[in-house]
C-alpha positions in Angstrom: 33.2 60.4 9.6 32.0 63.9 10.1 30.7 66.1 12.6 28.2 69.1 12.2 26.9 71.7 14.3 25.9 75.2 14.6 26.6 78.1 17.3 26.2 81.8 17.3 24.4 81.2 13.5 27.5 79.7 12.3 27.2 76.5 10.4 30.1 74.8 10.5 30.9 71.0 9.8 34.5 69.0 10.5 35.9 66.2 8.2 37.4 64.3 11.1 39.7 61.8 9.3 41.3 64.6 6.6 40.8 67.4 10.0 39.3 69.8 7.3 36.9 72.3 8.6 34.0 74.0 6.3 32.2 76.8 7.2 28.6 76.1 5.4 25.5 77.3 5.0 22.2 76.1 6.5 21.1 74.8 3.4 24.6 72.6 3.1 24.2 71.6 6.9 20.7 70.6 6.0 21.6 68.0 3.4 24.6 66.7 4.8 21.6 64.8 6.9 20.7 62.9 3.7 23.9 63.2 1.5 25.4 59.7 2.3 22.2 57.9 2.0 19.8 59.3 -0.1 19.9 60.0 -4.1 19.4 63.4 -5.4 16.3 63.2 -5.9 15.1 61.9 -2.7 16.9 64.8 -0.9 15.2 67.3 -3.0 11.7 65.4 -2.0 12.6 65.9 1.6 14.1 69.3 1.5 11.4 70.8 -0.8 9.2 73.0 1.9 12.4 74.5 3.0 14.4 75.2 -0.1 13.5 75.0 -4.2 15.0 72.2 -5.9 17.7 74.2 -8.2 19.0 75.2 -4.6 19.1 71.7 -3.2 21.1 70.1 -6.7 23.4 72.7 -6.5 24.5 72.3 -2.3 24.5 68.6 -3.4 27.2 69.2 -6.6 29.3 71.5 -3.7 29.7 68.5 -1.3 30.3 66.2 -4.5 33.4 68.3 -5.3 34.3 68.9 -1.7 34.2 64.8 -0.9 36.3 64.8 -4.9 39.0 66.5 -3.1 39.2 64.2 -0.1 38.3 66.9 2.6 34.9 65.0 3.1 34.2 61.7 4.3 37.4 60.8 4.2 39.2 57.5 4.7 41.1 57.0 8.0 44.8 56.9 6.8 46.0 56.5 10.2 44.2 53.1 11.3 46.1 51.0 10.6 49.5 53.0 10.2 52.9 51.5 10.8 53.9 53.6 13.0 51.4 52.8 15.6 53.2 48.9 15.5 56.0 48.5 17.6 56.2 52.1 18.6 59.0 52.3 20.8 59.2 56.0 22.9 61.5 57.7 24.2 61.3 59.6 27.2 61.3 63.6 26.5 59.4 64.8 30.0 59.8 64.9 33.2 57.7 65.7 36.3 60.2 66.4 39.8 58.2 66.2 42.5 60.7 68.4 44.1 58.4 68.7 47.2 56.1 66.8 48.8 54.9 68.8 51.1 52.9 72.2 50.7 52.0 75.7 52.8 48.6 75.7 51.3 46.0 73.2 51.9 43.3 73.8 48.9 40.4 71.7 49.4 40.2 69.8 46.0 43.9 69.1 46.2 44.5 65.6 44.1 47.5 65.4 45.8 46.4 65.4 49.3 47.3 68.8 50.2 51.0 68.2 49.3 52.2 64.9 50.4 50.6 62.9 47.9 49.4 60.3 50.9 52.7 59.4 51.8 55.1 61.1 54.0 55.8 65.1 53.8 58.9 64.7 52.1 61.8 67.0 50.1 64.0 65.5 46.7 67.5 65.8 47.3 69.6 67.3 45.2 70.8 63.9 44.4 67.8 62.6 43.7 67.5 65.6 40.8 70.4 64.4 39.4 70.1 60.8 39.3 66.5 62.0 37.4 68.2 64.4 35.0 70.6 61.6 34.5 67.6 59.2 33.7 66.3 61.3 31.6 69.1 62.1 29.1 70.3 58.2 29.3 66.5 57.3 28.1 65.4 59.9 25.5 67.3 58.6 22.4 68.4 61.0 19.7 65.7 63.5 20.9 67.3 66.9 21.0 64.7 68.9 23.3 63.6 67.6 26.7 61.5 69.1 29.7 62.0 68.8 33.1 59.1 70.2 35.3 59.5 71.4 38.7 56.0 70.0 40.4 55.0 69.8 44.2 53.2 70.4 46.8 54.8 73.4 46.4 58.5 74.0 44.6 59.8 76.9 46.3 60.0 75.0 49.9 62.9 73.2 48.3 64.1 76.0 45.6 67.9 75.6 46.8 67.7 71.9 45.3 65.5 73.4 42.1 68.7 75.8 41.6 71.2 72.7 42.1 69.2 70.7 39.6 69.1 73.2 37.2 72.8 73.8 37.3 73.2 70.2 36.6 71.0 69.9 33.9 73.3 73.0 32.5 76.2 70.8 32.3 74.6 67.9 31.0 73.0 69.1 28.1 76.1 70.7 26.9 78.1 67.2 27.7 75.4 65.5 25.7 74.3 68.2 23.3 70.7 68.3 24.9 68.5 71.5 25.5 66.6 70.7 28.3 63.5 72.9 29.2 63.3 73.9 32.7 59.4 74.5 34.2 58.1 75.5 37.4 54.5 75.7 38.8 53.7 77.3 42.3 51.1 78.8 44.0 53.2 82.2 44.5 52.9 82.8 48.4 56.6 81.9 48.9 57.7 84.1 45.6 60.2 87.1 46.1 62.4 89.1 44.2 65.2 86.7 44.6 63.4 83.7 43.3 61.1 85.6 40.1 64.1 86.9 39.0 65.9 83.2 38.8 62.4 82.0 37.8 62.6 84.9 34.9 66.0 84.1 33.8 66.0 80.0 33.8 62.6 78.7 33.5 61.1 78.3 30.1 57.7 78.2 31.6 56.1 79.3 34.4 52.9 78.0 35.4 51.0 80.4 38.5 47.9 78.6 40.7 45.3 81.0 41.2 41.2 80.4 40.2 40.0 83.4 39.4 37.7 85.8 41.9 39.3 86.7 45.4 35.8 84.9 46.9 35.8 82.0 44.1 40.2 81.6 44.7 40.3 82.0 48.6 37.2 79.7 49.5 39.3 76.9 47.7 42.9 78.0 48.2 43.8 79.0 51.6 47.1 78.5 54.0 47.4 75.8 56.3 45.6 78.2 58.9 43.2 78.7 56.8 43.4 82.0 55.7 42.8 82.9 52.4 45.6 83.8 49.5 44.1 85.6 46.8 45.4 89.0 48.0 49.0 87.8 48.9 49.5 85.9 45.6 47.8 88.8 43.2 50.9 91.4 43.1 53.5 88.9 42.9 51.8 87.4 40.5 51.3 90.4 38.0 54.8 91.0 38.9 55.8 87.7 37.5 54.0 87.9 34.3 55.4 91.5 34.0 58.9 89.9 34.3 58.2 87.3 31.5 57.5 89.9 29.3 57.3 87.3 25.9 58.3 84.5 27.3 56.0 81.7 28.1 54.1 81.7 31.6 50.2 81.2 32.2 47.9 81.4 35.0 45.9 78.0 36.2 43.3 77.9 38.1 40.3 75.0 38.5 36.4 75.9 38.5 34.4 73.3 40.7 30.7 72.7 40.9 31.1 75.6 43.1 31.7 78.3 40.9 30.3 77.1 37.8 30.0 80.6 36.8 33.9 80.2 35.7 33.5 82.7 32.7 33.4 85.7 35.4 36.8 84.0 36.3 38.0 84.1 33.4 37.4 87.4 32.5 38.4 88.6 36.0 41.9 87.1 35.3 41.8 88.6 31.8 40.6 92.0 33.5 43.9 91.9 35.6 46.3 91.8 33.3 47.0 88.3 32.5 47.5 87.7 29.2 47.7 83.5 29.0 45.0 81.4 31.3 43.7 78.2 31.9 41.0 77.1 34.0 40.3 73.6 34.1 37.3 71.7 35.6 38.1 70.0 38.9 37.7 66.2 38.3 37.5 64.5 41.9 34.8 61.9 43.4 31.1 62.3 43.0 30.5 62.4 46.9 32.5 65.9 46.7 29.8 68.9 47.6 32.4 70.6 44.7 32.3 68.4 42.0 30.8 68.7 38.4 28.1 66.5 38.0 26.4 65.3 34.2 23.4 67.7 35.2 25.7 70.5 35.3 27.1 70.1 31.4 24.3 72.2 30.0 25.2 75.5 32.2 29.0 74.7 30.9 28.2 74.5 27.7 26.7 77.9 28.2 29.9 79.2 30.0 32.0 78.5 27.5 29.7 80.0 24.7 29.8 83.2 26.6 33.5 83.1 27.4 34.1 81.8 23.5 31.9 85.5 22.3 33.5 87.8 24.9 37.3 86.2 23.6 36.6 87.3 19.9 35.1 90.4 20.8 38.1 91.7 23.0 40.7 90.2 20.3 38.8 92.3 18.3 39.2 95.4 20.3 42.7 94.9 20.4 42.6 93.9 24.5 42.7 90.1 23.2 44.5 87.1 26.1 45.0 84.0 25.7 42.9 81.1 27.0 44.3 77.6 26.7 41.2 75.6 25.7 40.6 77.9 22.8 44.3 77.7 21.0 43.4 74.8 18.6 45.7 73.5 15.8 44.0 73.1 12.6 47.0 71.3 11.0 46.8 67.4 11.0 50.1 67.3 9.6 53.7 66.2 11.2 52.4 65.9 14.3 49.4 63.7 14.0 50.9 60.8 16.0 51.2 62.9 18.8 47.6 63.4 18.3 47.2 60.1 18.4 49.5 58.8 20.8 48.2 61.8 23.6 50.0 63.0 26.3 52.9 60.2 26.4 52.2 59.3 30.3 53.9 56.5 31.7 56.0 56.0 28.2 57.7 59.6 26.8 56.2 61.3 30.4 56.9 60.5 33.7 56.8 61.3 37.6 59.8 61.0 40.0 59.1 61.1 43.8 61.5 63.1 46.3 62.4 58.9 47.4 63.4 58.5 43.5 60.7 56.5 42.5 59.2 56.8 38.7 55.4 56.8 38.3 53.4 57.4 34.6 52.4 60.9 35.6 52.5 63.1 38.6 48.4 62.0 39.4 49.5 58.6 39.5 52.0 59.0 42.2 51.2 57.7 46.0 49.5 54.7 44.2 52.0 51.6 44.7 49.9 49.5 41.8 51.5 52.4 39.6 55.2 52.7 40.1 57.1 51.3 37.6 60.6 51.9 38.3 63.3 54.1 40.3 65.8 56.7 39.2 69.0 54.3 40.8 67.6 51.2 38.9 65.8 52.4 35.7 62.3 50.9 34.7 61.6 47.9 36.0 57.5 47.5 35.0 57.9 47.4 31.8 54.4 46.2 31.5 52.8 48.9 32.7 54.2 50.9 30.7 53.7 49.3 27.4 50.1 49.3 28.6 50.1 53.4 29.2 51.8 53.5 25.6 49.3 51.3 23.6 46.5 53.3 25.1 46.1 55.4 22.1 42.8 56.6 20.5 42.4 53.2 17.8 42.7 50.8 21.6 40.2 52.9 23.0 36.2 52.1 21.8 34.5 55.3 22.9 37.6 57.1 21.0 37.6 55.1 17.9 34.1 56.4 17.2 34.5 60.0 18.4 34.8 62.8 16.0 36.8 64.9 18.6 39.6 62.3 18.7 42.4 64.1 17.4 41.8 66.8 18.8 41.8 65.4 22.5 44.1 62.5 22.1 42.0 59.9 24.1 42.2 62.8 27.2 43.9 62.3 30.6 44.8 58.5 31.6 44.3 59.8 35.3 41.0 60.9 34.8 39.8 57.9 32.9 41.4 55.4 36.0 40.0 57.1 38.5 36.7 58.3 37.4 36.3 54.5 35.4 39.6 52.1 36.9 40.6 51.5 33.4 43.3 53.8 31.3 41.0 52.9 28.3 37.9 54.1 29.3 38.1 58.1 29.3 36.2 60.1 31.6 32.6 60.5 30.2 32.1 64.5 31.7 35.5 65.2 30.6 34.8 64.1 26.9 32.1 66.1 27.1 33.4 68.7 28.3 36.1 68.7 25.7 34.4 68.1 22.7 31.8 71.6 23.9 35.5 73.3 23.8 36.5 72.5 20.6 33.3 73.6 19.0 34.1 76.9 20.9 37.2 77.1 19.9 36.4 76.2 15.7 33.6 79.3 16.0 36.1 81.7 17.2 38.3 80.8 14.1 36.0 81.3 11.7 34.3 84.4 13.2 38.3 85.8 13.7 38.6 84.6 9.9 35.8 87.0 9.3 37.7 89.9 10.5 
């Protein structure tokens, strides 16, 4: 299997089985259309207006030593793998819902403006510990584990986030584990106290804000409905200041509102912030703020734009990061995890403030998907064998993607509740995804260029 295409005058075409990438010329691109089907001489029949027949032999001999060399229509070694047979994970993430309530109450809010529609509702510190216990009892001989600190909004309960933290100190030493500490929050409770904790313990920080004040504070606003773009900003830059090096990033979402995102982008770029993701909002169709399919072709121009703009300030030496551009060429140790995705409901899970284990923080509130509790362990062991078979070869719109290691099969969440089944992704989303990864290929070979 392979997929071509061409942006910015780029020809570019993508092995997808051996994940080697060519940069070609249009005469190349032009015969790969025939190359598997047609003799030599039939491609030089069809290509003869365009290109003289010496020119057309020669492409041909280049993809015949190419294909020689198995980066070209290459055989699937992964299919039928043994490691994809009686896989048996481990759990290496966790997602503490350390709050279930919130001081913000954004309008797209998956989570139903904090309290995941349940009760507004605070983890005990016990609760942490019975997770971090959970955690280490279930995750094998794996050295590194993760433990995010998720809400509604952290900081309402940061004296349990220090407690838990503590705990997980001593345990990892106890069972010589190295556990990864996370926190995401939308800043408005942030201080000097807290950032510096946040600085000194957290291995990654993850800061809520969308982008322009007018895009940020029509979404994101405080309970009374006042807007939080300019209270979060300096805290904010403060925070990334702190990290210095360390890891940290600004998220935002982009909605059929602002499908401009670029500007917002760039506007976070312009600020100072040097890591940035923006993600497209995936909520019900009714939603005056939701992407629709008749909106993909104005995307697909966003991220073109943003995809020039990010080469051209790397190469004025003002370069940031952006998230859906960092794209790993390398197909080698960790293909299974390319395979296997994000590990919901098997190596990733929720845990309520009541203790009560879910497949991945978008999955909580929904009773059909709890599959356990801290105090008694996993108890639907069903489900979650069903959210670990749900790899890329049990999905049929993956199977025949070219984009499917890259994505993984995407977000179980967003395939349930955009199509009520784990294995059917999210058909925007896909889209969506595979228009990145084209992006992101261009930049690397226009960077390679110097």
């Amino acid at each position: 299997m392979i997929h071509k295409f061409c942006q910015d005058n780029i020809y570019m075409v993508i092995d997808v089985n051996s994940g080697a990438v060519h940069v070609i010329d249009e005469l190349v691109y032009d015969v790969l259309d025939f190359y598997q089907d047609k003799e030599t001489g039939e491609i030089v029949d069809l290509l003869k207006d365009k290109y003289s027949g010496e020119e057309i032999v020669e492409a041909i001999k280049e993809l015949d030593f190419i294909k020689a060399e198995g980066l070209l229509f290459s055989d699937d070694r992964y299919f039928d793998h043994d490691v994809l047979k009686d896989r048996k994970p481990v759990v290496k993430a966790l997602c503490l819902h350390i709050a279930h309530d919130c001081n913000m109450r954004c309008k797209y809010c998956f989570a139903s403006q904090g309290d995941f529609k349940g009760v507004r509702s605070l983890m005990s510190a016990d609760v942490g510990k019975r997770s971090i216990d959970f955690l280490i009892k279930n995750s094998g001989n794996r050295h590194n584990l993760e433990v995010d600190f998720f809400g509604g909004e952290p900081l309402m309960n940061f004296e349990t986030v220090k407690e838990i933290v503590e705990y997980g100190r001593a345990q990892e030493k106890k069972y010589s584990k190295n556990i990864r500490f996370t926190i995401t929050t939308n800043g408005l409770l942030l201080d000097e106290e807290n950032m510096e904790y946040i600085n000194e313990n957290m291995y990654n920080v993850v800061l809520s804000i969308d982008g322009r004040k007018g895009v940020h504070d029509a979404m994101r606003y405080t309970v009374s409905g006042q807007g939080t773009y300019d209270i979060i900003v300096p805290k904010f830059l403060k925070m990334a200041k702190m990290r210095e090096h360390r890891d940290y990033f600004v998220r935002g979402t982009f909605t059929g509102n602002n499908l401009d995102f670029a500007k917002d982008v760039l506007h976070l770029a312009d600020l100072g912030f040097k890591s940035t993701s923006i993600e497209p909002v995936v909520t019900e169709a009714h939603h005056d703020y939701a992407i629709k399919k008749e909106d993909l072709p104005f995307i697909f121009e966003q991220y073109e734009l943003l995809a020039r703009e990010y080469v051209k300030r790397i190469r004025d030496g003002n370069g940031f990061g952006f998230f859906h551009f960092a794209i790993d060429l390398d197909q080698g140790p960790c293909v299974f995890k390319k395979i296997s995705g994000c590990g919901a409901g098997s190596e990733y899970l929720a845990i309520t403030p009541e203790g009560d284990i879910y497949p991945c923080h978008q999955f909580v509130g929904d009773e059909d998907f709890k599959i356990g509790t801290v105090a008694e362990g996993i108890t639907n062991t069903v489900l979650c064998e069903e959210f670990s078979n749900a790899h890329i070869y049990n999905k049929n719109k993956c199977k025949d993607c070219w984009a499917k290691f890259y994505c993984s099969g995407g977000c179980h969440a967003n395939a349930y509740n955009s199509n009520k089944n784990i294995y059917e992704p999210y058909d925007i989303g896909c889209e969506m995804q595979r228009k990145r990864i084209e992006c992101s290929l261009i930049i690397q070979a226009k960077l390679a260029e110097g």
